[in-house]
Structure formats: C-alpha cells, structure tokens
N, C-alpha and C positions, 0 to 999 in steps of 0.2 A: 491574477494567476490564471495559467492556460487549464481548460477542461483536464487533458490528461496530468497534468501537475497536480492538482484538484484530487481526479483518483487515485493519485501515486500516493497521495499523503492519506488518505481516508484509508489505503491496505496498511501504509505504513505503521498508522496510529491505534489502530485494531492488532496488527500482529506484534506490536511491540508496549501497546498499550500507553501509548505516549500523548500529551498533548499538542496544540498544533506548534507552539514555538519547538520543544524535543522534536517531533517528526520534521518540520521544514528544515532544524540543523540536522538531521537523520537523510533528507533527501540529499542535501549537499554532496553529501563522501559516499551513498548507494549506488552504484553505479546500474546502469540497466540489468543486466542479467543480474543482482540481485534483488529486484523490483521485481523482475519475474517470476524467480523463486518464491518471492515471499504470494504475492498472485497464486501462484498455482498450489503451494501449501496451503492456502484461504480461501481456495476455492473448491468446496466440498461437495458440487451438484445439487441436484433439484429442479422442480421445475421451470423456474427464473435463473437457472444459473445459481444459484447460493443456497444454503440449508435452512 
C-alpha cells in the first residue's frame, strides 16, 4: 500500500472509527475531495499539526 493510501486510511479509521478492512472498503467509494474534508475536519492545530 502507497504512503498516501497509508494516511488516507489512518483519517479514515479515526474519523469514522472503523477498522482497517471497513476503512480500506470506505477508501474504495471516498472520492478525493471527501478525503479532504474529512483531513481538514481532523485536523485541529497545534504544534505538530494535530491536538
């Protein structure tokens, strides 16, 4: 699995709370711009980037 697939499934399975077989069939039908959305909903700042 590539790097960014990798992070796409680690926001997926945090913001939907899913594990990784649910997130990897979650990543299937996500299409980019809601991969974003869901990113930028889970990403709350700080100083690393995250809370």
């Amino acid at each position: 699995m590539k790097a960014k697939k990798l992070e796409n499934l680690e926001y997926v399975k945090e913001y939907y709370g899913y594990n990784n077989e649910k997130a990897k069939s979650a990543l299937d039908i996500l299409n980019d711009e809601q991969i974003s959305a869901i990113k930028i909903k889970l990403n709350k700042g700080g100083r690393d980037g995250r809370s």
